[in-house]
Structure formats: C-alpha cells, structure tokens
N, C-alpha and C positions, 0 to 999 in steps of 0.2 A: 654463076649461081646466085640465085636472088634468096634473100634471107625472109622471113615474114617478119610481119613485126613482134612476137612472144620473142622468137628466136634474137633477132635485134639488140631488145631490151635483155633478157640473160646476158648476151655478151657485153651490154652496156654498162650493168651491172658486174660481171665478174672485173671488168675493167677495170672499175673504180673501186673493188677489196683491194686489187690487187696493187693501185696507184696509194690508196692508205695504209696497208702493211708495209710497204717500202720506205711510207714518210714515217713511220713510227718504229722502222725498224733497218736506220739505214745501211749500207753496206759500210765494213769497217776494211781499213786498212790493216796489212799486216804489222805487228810491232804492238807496244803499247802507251802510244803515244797522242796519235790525231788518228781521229774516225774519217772519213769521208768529206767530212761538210768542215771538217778541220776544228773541232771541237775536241778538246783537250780528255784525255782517258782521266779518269779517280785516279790514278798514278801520279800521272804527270800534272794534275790540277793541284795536287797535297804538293807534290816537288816544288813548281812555281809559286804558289803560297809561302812554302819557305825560307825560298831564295830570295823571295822578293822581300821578305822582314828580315831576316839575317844581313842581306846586304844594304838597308836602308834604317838612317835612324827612326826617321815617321815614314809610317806609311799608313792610307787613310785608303780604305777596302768601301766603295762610296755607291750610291748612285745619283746619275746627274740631278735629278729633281727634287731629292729629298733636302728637307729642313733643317734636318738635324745633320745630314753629312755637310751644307754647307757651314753650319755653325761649327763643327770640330774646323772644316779648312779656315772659319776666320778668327779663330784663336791662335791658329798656327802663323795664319800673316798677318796677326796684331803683336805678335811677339816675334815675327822676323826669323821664324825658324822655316827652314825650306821644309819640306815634307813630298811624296810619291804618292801620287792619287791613281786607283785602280777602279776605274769607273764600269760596276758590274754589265749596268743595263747598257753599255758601250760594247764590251768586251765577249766575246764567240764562247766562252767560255762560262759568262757571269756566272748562270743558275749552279753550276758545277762547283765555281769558286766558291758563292756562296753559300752550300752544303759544307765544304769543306771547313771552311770559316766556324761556321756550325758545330759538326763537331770540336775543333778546336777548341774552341771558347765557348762553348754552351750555350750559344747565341746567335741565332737568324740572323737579325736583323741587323740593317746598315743604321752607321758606318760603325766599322770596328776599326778602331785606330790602336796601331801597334806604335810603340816606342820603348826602345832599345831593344827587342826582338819580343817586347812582352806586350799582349793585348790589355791595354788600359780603357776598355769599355766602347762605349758610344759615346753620340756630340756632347749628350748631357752631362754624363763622368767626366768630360775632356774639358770641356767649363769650368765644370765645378773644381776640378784641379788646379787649373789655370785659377781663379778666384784665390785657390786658399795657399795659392805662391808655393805648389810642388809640383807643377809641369814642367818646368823650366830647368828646378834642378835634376828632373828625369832624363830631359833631354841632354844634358853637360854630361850624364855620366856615361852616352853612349860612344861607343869607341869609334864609331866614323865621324861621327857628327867633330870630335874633342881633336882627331887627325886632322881633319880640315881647318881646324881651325890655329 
C-alpha cells in the first residue's frame, strides 16, 4: 500500500507529538524513587539533600563553572578544612536538587554551603565569615568534623 504524500506527512507528524510527549513525559518506574532516565523523585531528592548535610561537616551544593561556588571551595582549602562538593550541573539530579535547596533555604542560587548541618549562605557569606574569623569556629563545633579529629 502506497501512502500519498498528505497522508505521509500526517503520519510524520503524529510521530513527532508523539516522540515529544514522551520526552516531556517520561515513563516512571514503580516506587518512589528514580524515574526512567534515573533521575531522582521530590522524595528521594529532599532525602539525599539531608543525608548528604547531616552526614558531612561542609558540604558545598556547587556548580562546576560558577565564581562564586569556586570562591566558597577556596576559603575551604585556604583554611584546610575538607568539605563534600555536590556539583549540580554534573549530577542527573541537579535541577531537582536545586529546587529542593530552594525551598530549604530560600535561595536558588549556587552555591549553598551548609556547615554543621545549617545553610550559611553562598561564596559571598562564606568569605565574609571566613574574614571576620567565624568560619572556622563553625566548623570545630561540628560533631564529624571534631570526631576525626
């Protein structure tokens, strides 16, 4: 059966609604946990956020290119404190993570650098702390950071 070409183009057409509501609406896994494409559910994105601050004294919520998330990381390794870098634009997850970050702390944007399980702002807060010599004693009073040591 030979198609004309109206005919053709309709089914060319339906093809391609049909290959866009799929990318905009992918199939999910049962559970709630990873979709399809393994991108993390609102559930498990809030969970992983607070495991990963609970269980670390810094942790620096980043992305790779930005200015200001490198300036909180080199306050952290000018004062020799290790820190947990969660690099959104890296991670299957980021936009999601940083929604969640969002709600949390009231604040979009990178980097949101937590220490001792409390959000102490971006690079520029993380500076300026560092400056006025109360970064460091944030960092002492966390309970992993003070074990290791």
């Amino acid at each position: 059966m030979s198609l004309n070409w109206v005919e053709r183009w309709r089914l060319r057409q339906t093809k391609n609604k049909i290959v866009k509501l799929f990318l905009l609406f992918p199939p999910f896994r049962m559970g709630n946990f990873v979709t399809s494409s393994g991108v993390l559910s609102e559930t498990a994105a809030a969970k992983f956020v607070q495991e990963t601050v609970s269980q670390n004294c810094v942790v620096i919520f980043s992305k790779s290119t930005c200015p200001y998330c490198k300036m909180a990381k080199n306050v952290f390794s000018e004062i020799g404190t290790d820190y947990k870098v969660i690099e959104l634009d890296q991670h299957e997850s980021g936009s999601q993570l940083q929604t969640i970050l969002g709600n949390m702390t009231g604040a979009k944007t990178v980097p949101r650098v937590f220490v001792n399980g409390s959000c102490i702002g971006g690079g520029t807060q993380t500076r300026r702390l560092h400056e006025e010599g109360k970064l460091l004693s944030l960092i002492q009073q966390c309970k992993p950071c003070s074990a290791a040591s």
